[in-house]
GUTORLO-875909 format. One line per field, with one value per residue (C-alpha): residue number from 1; residue in one letter; z, x, y. Coordinates in nm, 3 decimals. Example, Ala and Ser with C-alpha at 12.3 -4.5 7.8 and 13.67 -1.06 7.14 Angstrom:
# GUTORLO-875909
num: (1	2) $
residu: (A	S) $
z: (0.780	0.714) $
x: (1.230	1.367) $
y: (-0.450	-0.106) $
# end
This chain:
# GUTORLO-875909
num: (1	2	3	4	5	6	7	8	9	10	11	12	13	14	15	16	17	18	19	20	21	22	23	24	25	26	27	28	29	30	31	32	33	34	35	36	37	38	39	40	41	42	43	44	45	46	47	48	49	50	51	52	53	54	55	56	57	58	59	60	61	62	63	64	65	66	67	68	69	70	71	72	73	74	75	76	77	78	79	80	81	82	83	84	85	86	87	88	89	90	91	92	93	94	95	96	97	98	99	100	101	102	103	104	105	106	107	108	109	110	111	112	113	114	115	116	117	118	119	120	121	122	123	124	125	126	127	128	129	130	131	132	133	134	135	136	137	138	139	140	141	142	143	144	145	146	147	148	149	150	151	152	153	154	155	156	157	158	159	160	161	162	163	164	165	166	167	168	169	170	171	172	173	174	175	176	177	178	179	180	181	182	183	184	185	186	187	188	189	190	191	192	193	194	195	196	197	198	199	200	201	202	203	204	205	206	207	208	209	210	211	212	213	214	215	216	217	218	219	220	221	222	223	224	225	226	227	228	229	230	231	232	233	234	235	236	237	238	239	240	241	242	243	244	245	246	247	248	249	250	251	252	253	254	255	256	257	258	259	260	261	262	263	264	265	266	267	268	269	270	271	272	273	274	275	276	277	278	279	280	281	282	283	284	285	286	287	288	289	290	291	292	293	294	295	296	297	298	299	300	301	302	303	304	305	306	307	308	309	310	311	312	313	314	315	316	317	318	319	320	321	322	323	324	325	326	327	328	329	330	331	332	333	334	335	336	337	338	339	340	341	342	343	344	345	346	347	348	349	350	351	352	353	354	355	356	357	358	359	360	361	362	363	364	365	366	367	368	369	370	371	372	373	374	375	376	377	378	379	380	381	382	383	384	385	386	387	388	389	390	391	392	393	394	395	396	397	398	399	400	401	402	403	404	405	406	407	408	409	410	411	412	413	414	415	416	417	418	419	420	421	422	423	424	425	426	427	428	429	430	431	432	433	434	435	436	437	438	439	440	441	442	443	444	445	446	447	448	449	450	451	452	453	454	455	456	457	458	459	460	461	462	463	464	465	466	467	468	469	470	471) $
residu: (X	X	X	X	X	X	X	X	X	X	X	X	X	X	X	X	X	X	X	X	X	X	X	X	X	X	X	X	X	X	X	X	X	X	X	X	X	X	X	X	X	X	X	X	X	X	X	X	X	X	X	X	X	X	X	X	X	X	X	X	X	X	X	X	X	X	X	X	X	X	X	X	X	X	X	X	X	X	X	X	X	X	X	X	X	X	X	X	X	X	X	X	X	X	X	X	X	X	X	X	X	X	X	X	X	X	X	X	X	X	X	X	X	X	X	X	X	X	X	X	X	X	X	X	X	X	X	X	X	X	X	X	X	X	X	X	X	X	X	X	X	X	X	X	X	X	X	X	X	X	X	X	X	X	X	X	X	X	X	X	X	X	X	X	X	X	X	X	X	X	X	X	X	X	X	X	X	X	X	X	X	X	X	X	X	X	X	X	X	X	X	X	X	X	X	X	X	X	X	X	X	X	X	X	X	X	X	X	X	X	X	X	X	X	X	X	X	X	X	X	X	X	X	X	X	X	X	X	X	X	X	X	X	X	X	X	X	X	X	X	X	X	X	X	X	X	X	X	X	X	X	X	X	X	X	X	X	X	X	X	X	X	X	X	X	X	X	X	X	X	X	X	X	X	X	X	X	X	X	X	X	X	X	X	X	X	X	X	X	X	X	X	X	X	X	X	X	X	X	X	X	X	X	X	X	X	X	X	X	X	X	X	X	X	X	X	X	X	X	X	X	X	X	X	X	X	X	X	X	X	X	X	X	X	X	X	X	X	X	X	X	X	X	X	X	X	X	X	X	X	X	X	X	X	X	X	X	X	X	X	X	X	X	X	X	X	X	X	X	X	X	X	X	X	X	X	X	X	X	X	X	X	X	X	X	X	X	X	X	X	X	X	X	X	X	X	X	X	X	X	X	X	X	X	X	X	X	X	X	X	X	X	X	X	X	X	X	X	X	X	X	X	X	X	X	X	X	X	X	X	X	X	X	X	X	X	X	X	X	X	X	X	X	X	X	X	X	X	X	X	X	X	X	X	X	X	X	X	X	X	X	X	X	X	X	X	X	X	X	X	X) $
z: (0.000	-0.122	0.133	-0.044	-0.028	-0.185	-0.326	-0.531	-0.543	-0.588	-0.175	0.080	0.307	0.177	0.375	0.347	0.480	0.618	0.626	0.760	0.725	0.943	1.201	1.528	1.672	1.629	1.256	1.201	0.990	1.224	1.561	1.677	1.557	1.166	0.998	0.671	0.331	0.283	0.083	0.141	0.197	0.257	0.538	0.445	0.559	0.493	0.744	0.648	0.820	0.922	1.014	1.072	1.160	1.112	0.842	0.957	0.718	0.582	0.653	0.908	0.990	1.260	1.516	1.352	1.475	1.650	1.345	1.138	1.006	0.877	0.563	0.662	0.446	0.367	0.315	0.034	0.225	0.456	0.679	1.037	1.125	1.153	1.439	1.329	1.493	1.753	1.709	2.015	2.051	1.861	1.901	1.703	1.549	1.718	1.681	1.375	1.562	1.564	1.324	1.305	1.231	0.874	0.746	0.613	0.246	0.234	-0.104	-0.140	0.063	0.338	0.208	0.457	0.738	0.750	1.050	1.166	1.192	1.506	1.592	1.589	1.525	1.331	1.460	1.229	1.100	1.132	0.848	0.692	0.798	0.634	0.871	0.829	0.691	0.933	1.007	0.844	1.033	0.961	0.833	1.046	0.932	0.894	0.843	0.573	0.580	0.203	0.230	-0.127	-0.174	-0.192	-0.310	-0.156	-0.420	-0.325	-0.621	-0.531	-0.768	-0.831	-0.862	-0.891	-1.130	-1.446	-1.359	-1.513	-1.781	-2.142	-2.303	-2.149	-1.739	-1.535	-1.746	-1.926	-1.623	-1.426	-1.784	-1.766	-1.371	-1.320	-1.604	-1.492	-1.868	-1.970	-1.674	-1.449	-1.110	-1.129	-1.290	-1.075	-0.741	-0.628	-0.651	-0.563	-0.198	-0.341	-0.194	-0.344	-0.256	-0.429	-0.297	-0.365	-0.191	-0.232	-0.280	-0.443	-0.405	-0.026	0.092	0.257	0.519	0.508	0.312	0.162	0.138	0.117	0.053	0.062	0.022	0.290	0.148	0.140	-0.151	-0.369	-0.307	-0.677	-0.577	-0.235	-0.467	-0.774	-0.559	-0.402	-0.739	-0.859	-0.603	-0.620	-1.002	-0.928	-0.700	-0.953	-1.113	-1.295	-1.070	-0.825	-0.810	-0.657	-0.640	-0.668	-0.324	-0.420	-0.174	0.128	-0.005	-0.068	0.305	0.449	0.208	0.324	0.671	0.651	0.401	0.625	0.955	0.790	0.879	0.542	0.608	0.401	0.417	0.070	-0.124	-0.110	-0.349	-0.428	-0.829	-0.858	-1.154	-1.177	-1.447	-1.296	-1.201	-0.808	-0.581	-0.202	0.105	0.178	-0.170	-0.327	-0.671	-0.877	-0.947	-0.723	-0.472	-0.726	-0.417	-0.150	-0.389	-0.491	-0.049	-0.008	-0.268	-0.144	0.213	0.114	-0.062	0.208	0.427	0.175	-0.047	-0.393	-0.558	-0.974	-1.142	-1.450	-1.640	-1.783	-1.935	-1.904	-1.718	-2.076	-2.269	-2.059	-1.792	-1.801	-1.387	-1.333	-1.297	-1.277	-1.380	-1.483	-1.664	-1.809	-1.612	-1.333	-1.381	-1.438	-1.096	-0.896	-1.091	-1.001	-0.637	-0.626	-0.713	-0.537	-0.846	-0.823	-0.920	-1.060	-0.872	-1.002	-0.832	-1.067	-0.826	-0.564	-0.461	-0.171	-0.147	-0.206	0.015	0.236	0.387	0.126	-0.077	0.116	-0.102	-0.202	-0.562	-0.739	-0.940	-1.198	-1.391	-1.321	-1.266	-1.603	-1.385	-1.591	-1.570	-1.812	-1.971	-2.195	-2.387	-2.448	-2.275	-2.507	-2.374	-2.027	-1.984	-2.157	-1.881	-1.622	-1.677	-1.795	-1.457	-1.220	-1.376	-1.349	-0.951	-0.913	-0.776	-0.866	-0.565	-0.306	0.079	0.280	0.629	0.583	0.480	0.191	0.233	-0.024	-0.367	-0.440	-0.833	-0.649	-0.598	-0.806	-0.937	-1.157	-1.287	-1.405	-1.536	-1.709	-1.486	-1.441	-1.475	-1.220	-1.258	-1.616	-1.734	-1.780	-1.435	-1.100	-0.851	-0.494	-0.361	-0.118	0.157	0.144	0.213	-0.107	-0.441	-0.740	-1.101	-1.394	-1.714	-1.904	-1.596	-1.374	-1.692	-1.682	-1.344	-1.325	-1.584	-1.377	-1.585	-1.314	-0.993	-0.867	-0.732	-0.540	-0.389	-0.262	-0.200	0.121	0.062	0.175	-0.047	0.029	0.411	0.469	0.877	0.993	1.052) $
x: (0.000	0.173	0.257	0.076	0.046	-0.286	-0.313	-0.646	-0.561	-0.660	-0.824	-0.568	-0.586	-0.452	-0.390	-0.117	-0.037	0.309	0.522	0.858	1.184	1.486	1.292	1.199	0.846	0.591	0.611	0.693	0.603	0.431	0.325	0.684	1.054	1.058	1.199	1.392	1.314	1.417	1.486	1.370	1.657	1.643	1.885	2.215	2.121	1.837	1.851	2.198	2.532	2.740	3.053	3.168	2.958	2.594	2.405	2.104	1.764	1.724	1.350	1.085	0.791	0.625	0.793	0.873	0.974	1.267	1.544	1.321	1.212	0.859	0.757	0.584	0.384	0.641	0.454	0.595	0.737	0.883	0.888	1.002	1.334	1.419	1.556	1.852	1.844	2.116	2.338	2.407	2.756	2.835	2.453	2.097	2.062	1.829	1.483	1.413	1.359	1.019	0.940	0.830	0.505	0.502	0.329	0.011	-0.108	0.238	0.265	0.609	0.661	0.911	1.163	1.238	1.470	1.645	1.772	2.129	2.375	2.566	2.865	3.114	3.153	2.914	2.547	2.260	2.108	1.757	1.479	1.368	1.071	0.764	0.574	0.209	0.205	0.259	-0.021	-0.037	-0.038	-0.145	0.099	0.072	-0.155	-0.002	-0.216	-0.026	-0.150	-0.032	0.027	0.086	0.353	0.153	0.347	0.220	0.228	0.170	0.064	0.205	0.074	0.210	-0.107	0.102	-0.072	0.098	-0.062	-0.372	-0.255	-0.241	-0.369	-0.126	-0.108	-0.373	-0.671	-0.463	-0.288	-0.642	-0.802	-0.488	-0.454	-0.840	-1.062	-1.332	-1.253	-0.944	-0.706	-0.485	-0.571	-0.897	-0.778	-0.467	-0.660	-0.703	-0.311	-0.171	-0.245	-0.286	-0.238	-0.271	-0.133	-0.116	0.155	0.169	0.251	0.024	0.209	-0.133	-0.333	-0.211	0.084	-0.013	0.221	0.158	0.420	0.372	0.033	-0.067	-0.409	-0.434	-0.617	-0.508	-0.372	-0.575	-0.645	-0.989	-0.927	-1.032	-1.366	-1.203	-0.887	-1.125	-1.326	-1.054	-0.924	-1.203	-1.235	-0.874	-0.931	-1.249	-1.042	-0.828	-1.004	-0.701	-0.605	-0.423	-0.029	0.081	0.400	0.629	0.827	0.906	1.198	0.983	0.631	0.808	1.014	0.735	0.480	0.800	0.774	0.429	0.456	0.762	0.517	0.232	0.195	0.142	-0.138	-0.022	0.342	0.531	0.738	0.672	0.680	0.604	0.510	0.596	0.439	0.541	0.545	0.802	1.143	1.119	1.156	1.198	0.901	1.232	1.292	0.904	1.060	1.306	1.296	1.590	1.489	1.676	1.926	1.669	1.446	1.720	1.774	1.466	1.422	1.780	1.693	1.347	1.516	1.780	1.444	1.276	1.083	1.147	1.073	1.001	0.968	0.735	0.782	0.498	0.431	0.661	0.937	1.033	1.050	1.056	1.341	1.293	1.388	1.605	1.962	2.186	2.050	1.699	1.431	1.509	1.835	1.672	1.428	1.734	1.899	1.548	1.516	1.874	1.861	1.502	1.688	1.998	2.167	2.472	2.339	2.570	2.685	2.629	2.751	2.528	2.292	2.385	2.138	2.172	1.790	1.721	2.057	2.232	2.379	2.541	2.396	2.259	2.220	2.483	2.691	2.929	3.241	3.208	2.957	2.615	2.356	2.109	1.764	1.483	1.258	0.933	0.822	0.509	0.378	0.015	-0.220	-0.136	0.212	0.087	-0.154	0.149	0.389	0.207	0.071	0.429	0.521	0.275	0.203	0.579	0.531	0.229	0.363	0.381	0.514	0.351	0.509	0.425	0.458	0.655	1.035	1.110	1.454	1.573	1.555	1.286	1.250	1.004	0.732	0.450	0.322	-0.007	-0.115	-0.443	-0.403	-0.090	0.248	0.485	0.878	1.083	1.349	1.253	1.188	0.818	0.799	0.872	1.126	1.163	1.354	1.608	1.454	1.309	0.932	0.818	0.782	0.766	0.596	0.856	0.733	0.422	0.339	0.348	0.166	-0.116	-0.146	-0.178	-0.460	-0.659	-0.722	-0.611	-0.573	-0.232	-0.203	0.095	0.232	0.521	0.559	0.624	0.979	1.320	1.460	1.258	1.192	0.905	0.917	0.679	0.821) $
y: (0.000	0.288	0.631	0.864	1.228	1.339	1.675	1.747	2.087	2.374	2.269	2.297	1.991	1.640	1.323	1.069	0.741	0.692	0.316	0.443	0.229	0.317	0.555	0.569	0.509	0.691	0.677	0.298	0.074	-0.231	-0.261	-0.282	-0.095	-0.061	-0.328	-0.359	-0.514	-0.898	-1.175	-1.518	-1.772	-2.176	-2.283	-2.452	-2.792	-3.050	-3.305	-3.372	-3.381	-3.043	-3.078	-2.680	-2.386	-2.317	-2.144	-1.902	-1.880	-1.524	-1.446	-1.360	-1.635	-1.826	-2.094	-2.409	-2.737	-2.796	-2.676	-2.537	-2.211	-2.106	-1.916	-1.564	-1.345	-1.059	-0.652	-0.472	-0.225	-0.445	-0.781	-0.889	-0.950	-1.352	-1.487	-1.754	-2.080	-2.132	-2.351	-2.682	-2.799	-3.125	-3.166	-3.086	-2.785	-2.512	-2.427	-2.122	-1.832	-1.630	-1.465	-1.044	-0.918	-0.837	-0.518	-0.351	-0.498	-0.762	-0.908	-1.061	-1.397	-1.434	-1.682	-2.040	-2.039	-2.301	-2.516	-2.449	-2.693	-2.797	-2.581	-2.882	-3.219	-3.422	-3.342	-3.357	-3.065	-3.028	-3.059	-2.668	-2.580	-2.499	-2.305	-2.063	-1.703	-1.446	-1.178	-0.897	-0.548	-0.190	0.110	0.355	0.711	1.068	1.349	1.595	1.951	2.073	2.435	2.579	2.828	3.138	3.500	3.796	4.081	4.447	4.665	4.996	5.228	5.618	5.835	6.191	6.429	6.285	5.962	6.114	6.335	6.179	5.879	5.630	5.613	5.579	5.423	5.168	5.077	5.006	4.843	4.581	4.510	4.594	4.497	4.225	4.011	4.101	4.248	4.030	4.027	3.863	3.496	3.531	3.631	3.260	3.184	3.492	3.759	4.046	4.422	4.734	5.079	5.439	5.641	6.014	6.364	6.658	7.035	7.209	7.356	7.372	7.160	6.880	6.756	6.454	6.195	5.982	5.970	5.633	5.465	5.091	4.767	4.515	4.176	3.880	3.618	3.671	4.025	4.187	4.342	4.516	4.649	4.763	4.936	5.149	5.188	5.359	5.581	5.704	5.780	5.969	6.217	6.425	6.712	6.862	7.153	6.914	6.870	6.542	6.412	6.110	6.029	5.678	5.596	5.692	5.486	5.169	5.231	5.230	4.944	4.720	4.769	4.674	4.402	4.232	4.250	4.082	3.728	3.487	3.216	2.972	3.118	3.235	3.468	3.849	4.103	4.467	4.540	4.915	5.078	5.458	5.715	5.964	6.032	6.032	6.311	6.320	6.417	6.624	6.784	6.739	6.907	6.855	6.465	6.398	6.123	5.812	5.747	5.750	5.512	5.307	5.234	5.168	4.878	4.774	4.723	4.549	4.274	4.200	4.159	3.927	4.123	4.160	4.461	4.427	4.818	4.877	5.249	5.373	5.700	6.028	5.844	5.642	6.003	6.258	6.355	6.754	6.816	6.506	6.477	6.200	5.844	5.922	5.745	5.380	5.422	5.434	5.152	4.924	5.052	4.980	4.644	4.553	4.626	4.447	4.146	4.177	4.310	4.543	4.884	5.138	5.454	5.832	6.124	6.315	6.175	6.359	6.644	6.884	6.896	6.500	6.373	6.643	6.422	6.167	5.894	5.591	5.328	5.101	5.104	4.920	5.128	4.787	4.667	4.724	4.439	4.295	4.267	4.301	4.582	4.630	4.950	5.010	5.311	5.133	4.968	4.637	4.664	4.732	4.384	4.177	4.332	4.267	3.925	3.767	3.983	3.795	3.439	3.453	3.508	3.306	2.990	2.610	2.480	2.307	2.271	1.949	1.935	1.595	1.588	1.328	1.186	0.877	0.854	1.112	0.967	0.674	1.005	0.986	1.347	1.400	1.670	1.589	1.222	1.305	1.210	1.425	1.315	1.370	1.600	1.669	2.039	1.986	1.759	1.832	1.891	1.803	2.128	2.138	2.174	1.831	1.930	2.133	1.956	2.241	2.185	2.298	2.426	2.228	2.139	2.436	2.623	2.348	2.384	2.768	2.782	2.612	2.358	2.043	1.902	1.777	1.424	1.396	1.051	0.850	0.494	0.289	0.168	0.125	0.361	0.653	0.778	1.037	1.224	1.475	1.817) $
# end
């Protein structure tokens, strides 16, 4: 009876049973300590005489008569250990030993133990035995809890006044993230927690001391309605006489903070999806587009706390730089998409500001080569909804954690997606990762997953090869 690890995902609870080999009680395979796969062997002697030392049968069964061994029924994943027959100086041979309980749903047969001979001299050996089947007994049950790996992704969205100026920004972006039919967080909303915030800072009509102004949709899964609705509203707010502003470094400070304290239920990656349309400025220096440095920190110390940060440039930051200095524009989408990634990013002093950093630049630069993390731009809404669905299928995760560690030869795993198996270690299979508990779906597979399109079956057998613990 195989160990199996039942996943009919997309549901989150599956329930295994567990034959261990080579561990301690409580997961064992019998009533008693697990015992190890064997082969069936006759004794060395017949009846006839033994002059030397004596020869032990190989298997597990009942008590025969005196100097013989009995045949026991023999589980697939294991059988009891045999007991060899003593041996009597220049006399009979021993008794076989008792044999162990053999396990759950036993197919192969226990081989004959043979009598021993005596130890010296020329005693008879006794006649093999032939004794009845041993009883079966019952694998013990583990309950697995499969948690899949689910990324949190935090949409944090620029809404300063070029956001809604031109054809490009702000309805395109909502059509391709927002759009009931066609945008991406709907059919993605079941796989991935999503968050939303719009960052900006307000200098007119009045200044508004307040920065960065931040309005948000807490994180939770099935979350489209909550995050259109606040979407809405924000676009209904600008009438066109507004100026808001970009203070990037300080939004995503302080969308990390938040995003590192929230507690994942299932537990998974996190990630903030920046889309912006502007240069960056500073809740210090709200104009000229100055705050790279300070943004540039700020998406450096989120990923050395966890959280990946992936930039997408839309609108005037691609074409327009007027009140920049230093790395602007595309530049700087490569330096926030490097240091979202752990990238080196590469230094400017043209960077330097007295208004935007007074006191130095904070982030950190290299004097080589910078890093090659990919950033994505668009200049249509087409653009936009290809961006940002490569962006977060890409995130949306094919990997499934089991509280059980897998420890053997992982190949004996059985994965289906759907009725089709998946090959193990093959680029459309699956992987068992490192960390023993958490087997991941590669390409074909992962893909056929993600459209929703099939449940995964996931299983591993009861044998000596492979050992499965609860952790």
């Amino acid at each position: 009876m195989p160990v199996e690890y039942r996943a009919l995902l997309p549901v989150s609870v599956l329930t295994a049973s567990a034959c261990l080999f080579g561990l301690a009680a409580p997961l064992a395979c019998s009533s008693g300590n697990p015992r190890p796969v064997g082969s069936g062997g006759r004794g060395a002697n017949n009846g006839g005489t033994n002059a030397g030392s004596s020869a032990a049968g190989a298997n597990s069964g009942g008590v025969g008569t005196s100097g013989s061994g009995a045949s026991g029924a023999a589980n697939a994943s294991g059988s009891g250990a045999a007991n060899a027959g003593g041996a009597s100086a220049g006399g009979a041979s021993a008794a076989g030993g008792a044999g162990g309980a053999s396990a759950a749903g036993g197919n192969a047969a226990g081989g004959n133990a043979g009598a021993a001979g005596g130890a010296s001299g020329n005693a008879p050996g006794g006649a093999s035995g032939n004794g009845s089947s041993g009883a079966g007994g019952d694998c013990n049950t583990l309950t697995i809890v499969p948690m899949p790996v689910t990324p949190t992704v935090l949409l944090l969205v620029d809404t300063s006044t070029s956001m809604f100026m031109g054809s490009v920004p702000w309805t395109p972006l909502y059509n391709a993230l927002m759009d009931p039919n066609t945008g991406v967080v709907k059919p993605l909303q079941d796989k991935i927690r999503f968050g939303f915030t719009s960052y900006n800072s307000i200098t007119q009509p009045s200044g508004d001391p307040t920065c960065p102004k931040l309005t948000s949709v807490p994180y939770a899964l099935d979350n489209y309605d909550a995050i259109n609705t606040e979407y809405k509203t924000i676009g209904a707010i600008y009438n066109g006489s507004q100026k808001w502003e970009t203070p990037t470094g300080e939004s995503v400070a302080a969308v990390a903070a938040n995003l590192l304290a929230y507690d994942a239920m299932p537990p998974g990656p996190k990630y903030i999806v920046l889309v912006t349309d502007g240069n960056p400025d500073t809740c210090m220096q709200r104009d000229p587009q100055c705050g790279q440095d300070a943004s540039i920190k700020a998406v450096q110390d989120a990923y050395a706390a966890g959280i990946g940060t992936f930039p997408i440039g839309i609108g005037d930051i691609l074409t327009d730089n007027g009140g920049c200095s230093g790395r602007c524009g595309v530049l700087h989408l490569q330096d926030l998409a490097n240091a979202g990634t752990g990238q080196p990013v590469l230094g400017s002093t043209a960077n330097i500001n007295d208004g935007c950093t007074p006191n130095g630049q904070k982030a950190t630069y290299t004097t080589g080569a910078g890093g090659t993390a990919k950033y994505y731009t668009a200049t249509n809404q087409t653009e936009l909804q290809t961006a940002l669905s490569g962006l977060l299928n890409a995130v949306a995760s094919c990997s499934f954690a089991m509280n059980a560690y897998v420890t053997g030869d992982p190949s004996l795993g059985t994965v289906l997606v759907g009725t089709t198996p998946a090959v193990y270690n093959d680029p459309n299979g699956w992987r068992l990762e490192s960390d023993t508990f958490t087997v991941t779906l590669l390409g074909s597979s992962c893909d056929t997953f993600k459209a929703g399109n099939a449940n995964v079956d996931i299983s591993f057998p009861c044998d000596p090869n492979v050992t499965v613990t609860g952790r």
